[in-house]
N, C-alpha and C positions, 0 to 999 in steps of 0.2 A: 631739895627735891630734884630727883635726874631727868631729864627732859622727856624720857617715856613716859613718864606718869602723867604729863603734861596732856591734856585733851586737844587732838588735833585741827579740829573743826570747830567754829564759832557758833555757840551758838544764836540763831536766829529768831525774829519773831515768824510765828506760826503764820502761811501766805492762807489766803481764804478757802483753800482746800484744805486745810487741817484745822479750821475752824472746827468747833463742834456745834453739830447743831441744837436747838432746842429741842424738845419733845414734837415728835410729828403732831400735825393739827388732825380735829375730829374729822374733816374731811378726808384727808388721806387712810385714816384708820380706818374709817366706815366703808373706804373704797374697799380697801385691801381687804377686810374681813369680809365684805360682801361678796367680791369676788372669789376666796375662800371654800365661803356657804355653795357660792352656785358650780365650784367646780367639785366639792366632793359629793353636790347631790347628782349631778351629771353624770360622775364618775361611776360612782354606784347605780346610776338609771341605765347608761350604757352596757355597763357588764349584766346588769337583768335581761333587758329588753334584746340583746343582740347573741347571748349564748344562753339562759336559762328561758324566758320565756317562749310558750306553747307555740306563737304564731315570729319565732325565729328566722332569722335569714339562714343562709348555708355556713357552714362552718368556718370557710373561707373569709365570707364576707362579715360576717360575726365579729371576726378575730381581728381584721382588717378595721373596723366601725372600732372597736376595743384599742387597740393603737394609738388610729387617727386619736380619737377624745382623748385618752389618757397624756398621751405627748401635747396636747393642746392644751390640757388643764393646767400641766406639769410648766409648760410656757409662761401660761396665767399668772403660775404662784411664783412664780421667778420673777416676774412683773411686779406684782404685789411686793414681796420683800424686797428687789431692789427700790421700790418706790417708797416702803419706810424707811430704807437705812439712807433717802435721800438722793437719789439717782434719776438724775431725767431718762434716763434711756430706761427704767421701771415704771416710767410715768406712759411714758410713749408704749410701749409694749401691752402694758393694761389696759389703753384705749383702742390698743390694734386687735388684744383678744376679746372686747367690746362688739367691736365692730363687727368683727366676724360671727359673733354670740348673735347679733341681731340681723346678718345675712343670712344666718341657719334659721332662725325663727322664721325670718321672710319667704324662704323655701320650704319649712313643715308649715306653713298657713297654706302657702298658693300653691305648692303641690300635693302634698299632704294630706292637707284639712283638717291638720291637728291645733283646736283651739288652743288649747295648753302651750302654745309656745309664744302667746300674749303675753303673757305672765314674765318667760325667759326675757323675751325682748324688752318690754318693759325693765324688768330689772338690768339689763344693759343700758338701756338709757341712763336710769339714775347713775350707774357707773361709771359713764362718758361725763356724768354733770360732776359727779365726785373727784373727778381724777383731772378735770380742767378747771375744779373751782380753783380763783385766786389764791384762797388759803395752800392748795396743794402745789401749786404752779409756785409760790415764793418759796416753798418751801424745799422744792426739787432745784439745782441746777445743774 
């Protein structure tokens, strides 16, 4: 055998980033799929309420509202998939698009006065619980 056929490099045992992981746990699935639900019902609430419906803003602002959420949700599910394929910085991103899910709801309550975004916020909460439970915190690093 002529020494080009020879394999140049040794091979190694796999260091802990080429581990493979297990199956994500239900917690991080229930995160990511929730997070999921609340951005393409958003998705689709914002393109209504800011260009189709009666009591519309300007077309400007509309368009503007349309944007902003869509690149925000778009964030979300970036968050979401890197947090099942195992990535802390998809961990961290899903509790910062949390966060701001429940600063928006705290602005349509106290300036607003739209009950309806109890609901939102609330369901960010369990998102911040899902996305920092143990199970998903061992599971991301």
């Amino acid at each position: 055998m002529s020494s080009s056929m020879r394999p140049t490099t040794v091979p190694t045992t796999p260091g802990p980033e080429h581990v493979r992981r297990g199956r994500p746990p239900f917690t991080a699935i229930a995160a990511a799929g929730l997070q999921m639900l609340v951005a393409a019902v958003t998705t689709i609430a914002v393109f209504y309420f800011s260009l189709v419906d009666a009591a519309k803003p300007p077309l400007a602002a509309g368009l503007a509202l349309v944007a902003l959420y869509w690149s925000a949700n778009a964030i979300g599910v970036a968050g979401s998939i890197g947090m099942l394929r195992g990535r802390a910085l998809g961990r961290k991103v899903l509790i910062g698009y949390a966060v701001y899910g429940i600063l928006f709801s705290l602005a349509k309550l106290f300036i607003w006065h739209e009950s309806a975004a109890l609901l939102f916020g609330a369901i960010d909460i369990v998102l911040i619980a899902l996305a920092a439970a143990p199970a998903t915190r061992r599971y991301v690093r």
